[in-house]
Structure formats: structure tokens, C-alpha cells
C-alpha positions as CSV (number, residue, x, y, z in Angstrom):
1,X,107.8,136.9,100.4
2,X,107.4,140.2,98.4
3,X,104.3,142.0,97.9
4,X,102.8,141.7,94.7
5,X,101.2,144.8,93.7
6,X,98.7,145.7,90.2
7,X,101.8,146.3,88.4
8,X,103.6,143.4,89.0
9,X,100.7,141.4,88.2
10,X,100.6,143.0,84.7
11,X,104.3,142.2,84.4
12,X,103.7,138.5,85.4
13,X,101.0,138.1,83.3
14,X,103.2,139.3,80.3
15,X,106.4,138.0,81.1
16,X,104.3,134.4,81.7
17,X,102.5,134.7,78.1
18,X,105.9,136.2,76.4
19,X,109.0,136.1,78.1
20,X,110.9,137.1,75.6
21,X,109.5,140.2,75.6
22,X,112.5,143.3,76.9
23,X,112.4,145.8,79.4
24,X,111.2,148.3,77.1
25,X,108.3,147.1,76.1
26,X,106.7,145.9,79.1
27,X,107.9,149.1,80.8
28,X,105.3,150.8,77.6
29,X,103.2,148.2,78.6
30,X,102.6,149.1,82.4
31,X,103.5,152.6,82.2
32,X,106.6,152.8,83.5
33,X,110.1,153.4,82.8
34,X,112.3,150.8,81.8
35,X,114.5,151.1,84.7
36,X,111.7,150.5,86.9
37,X,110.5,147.6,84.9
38,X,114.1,146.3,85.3
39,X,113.9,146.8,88.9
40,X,110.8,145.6,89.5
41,X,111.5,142.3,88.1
42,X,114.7,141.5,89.4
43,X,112.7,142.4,92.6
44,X,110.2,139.5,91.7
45,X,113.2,137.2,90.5
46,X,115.5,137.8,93.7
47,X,112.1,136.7,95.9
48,X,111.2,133.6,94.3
49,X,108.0,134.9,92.8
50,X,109.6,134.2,89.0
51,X,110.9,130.7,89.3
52,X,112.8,130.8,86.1
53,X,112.6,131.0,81.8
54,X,112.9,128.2,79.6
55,X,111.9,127.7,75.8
56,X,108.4,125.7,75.7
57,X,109.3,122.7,73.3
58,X,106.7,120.6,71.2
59,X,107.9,117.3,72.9
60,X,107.2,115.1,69.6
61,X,110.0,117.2,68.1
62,X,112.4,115.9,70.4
63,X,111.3,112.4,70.4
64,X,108.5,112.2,73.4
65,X,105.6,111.9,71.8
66,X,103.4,109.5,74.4
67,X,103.0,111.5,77.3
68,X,101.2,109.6,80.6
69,X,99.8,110.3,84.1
70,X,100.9,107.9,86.4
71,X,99.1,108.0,89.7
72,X,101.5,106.2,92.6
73,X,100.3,104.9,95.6
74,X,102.9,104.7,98.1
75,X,103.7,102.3,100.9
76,X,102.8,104.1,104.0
77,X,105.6,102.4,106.3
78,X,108.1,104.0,103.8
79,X,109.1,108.1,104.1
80,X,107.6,110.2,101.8
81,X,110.4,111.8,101.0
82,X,112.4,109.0,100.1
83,X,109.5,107.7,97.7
84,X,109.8,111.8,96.2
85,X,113.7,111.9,96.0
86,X,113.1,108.6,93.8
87,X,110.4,110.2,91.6
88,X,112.9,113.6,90.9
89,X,116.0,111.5,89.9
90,X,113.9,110.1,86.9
91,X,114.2,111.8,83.8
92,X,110.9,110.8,82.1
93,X,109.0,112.6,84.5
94,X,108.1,116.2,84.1
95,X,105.7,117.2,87.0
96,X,104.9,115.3,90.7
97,X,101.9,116.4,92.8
98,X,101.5,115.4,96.2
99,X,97.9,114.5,96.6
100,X,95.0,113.8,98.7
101,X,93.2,110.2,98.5
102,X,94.5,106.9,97.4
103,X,97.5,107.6,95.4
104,X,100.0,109.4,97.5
105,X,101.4,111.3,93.7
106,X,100.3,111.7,90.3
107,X,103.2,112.3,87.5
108,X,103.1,113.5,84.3
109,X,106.1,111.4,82.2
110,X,107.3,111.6,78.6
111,X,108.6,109.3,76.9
112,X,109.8,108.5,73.0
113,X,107.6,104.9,72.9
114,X,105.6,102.7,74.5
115,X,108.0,100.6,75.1
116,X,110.1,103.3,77.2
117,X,106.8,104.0,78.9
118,X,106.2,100.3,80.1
119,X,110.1,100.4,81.2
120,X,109.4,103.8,83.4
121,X,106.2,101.6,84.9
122,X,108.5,99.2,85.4
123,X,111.1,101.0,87.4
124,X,108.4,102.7,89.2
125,X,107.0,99.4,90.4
126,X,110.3,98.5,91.5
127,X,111.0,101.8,93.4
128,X,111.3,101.1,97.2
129,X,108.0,102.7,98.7
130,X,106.2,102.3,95.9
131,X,102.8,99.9,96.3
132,X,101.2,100.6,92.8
133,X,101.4,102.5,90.1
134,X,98.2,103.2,87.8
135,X,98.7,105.1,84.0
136,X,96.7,106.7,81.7
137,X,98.3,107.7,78.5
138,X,97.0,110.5,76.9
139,X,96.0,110.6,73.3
140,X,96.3,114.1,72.2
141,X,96.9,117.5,74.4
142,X,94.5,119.9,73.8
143,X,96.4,122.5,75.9
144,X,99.0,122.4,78.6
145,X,100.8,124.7,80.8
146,X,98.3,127.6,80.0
147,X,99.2,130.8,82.4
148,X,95.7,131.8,84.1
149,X,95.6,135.6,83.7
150,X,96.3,137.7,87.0
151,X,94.3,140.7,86.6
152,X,90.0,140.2,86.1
């Protein structure tokens, strides 16, 4: 993996609160060129440091407005990576954690209804390796997805 230096930091840190943001103006930013900028960040891009860009979207706009963590115990006589091959190919859900304790994975799905919600439960339950699922459904986000700054 590449070594991530002061100035990379401070281009992470901007590029994760503005992505949008050209070469030109984080190179004025750091205090470099623009070339170097350029470099520097196809650099981080080539080593898997930047994962990608997408467009952060108010999910009620697009129709998934109840958003739930589902924690998943999974059957332990089943493989693991079975049980998370299942979890990616559904749509509804945005992030899976492998964790420690009881539940083997906690997802965070969106869905339009309730109704869709109880289906995803549903077809969760149903999922080969899957013992028991358990939701919360959150009322209101208060923030999400908030990049922790780099530099102190």
C-alpha cells in the first residue's frame, strides 16, 4: 500500500469533504502545483487508498425513506462467505459489518415502505445461513457518513 504523507492527508481530507473540487484548487490548497496534485492523486487512486466518487443523495428523494439496522446472526455450520455473498446481492442494503458477539453482521438497508422493509426481513429470514435477524428502524438521521478529519 502507498505511503500516505501530510500532503496527501490534506488532499484526502478535501477531496472526502468536496470532491468536486479540481486540481487547481486543491493544488492552491496544499501548496503545490497542479500537476503534482494531479499526480499525487492518481497515485492514491491507482493504490486503492481513494476507493471511488459518487453523488451523496437524500434517500427520501428517491423513494427510501425508512432506513433500518438489521443485526443477523448467522448459523455457524453454514460458511460465512456464503451467508455474505447473500447479503451483497440484495439491493436494499447499503453497508454489512462483520462483527464480534452474537450477531455475526449488522446491515444498514433502505427501503421506500414498511412494507418493503418487512419483505427484506423476510427474505433475510429465509436466506440459507441465516438463524435470526433483529431490526431497528431508525426515526430520523442526525448525520451519516461524516468524513473524520485526517490532520489534528
Amino acid at each position: 500500500m502507498l505511503c500516505v504523507d501530510a500532503i496527501d492527508r490534506n488532499l484526502l481530507d478535501l477531496l472526502r469533504n468536496n470532491a468536486r473540487l479540481s486540481y487547481a484548487e486543491l493544488a492552491r490548497q496544499v501548496g503545490l502545483s497542479a500537476p503534482a496534485v494531479h499526480d499525487r492523486v492518481g497515485k492514491l487512486e491507482a493504490s486503492g487508498v481513494i476507493r471511488g466518487y459518487r453523488a451523496d443523495v437524500e434517500p427520501s428523494s428517491i423513494d427510501l425513506g425508512v432506513t433500518a439496522l438489521i443485526g443477523i446472526v448467522a448459523d455457524p455450520a453454514v460458511d460465512m462467505e456464503d451467508v455474505s455473498a447473500a447479503l451483497q446481492g440484495l439491493d436494499q442494503i447499503e453497508s454489512c459489518y462483520f462483527m464480534a458477539g452474537e450477531e455475526s453482521y449488522l446491515v444498514k438497508a433502505r427501503v421506500g415502505t414498511i412494507g418493503e422493509l418487512e419483505q427484506l426481513i423476510v427474505q433475510l429470514s429465509r436466506t440459507r445461513g441465516v438463524a435470526r435477524t433483529r431490526t431497528a428502524i431508525a426515526l430520523s438521521t442526525t448525520f451519516e457518513g461524516r468524513p473524520r478529519p485526517l490532520l489534528s
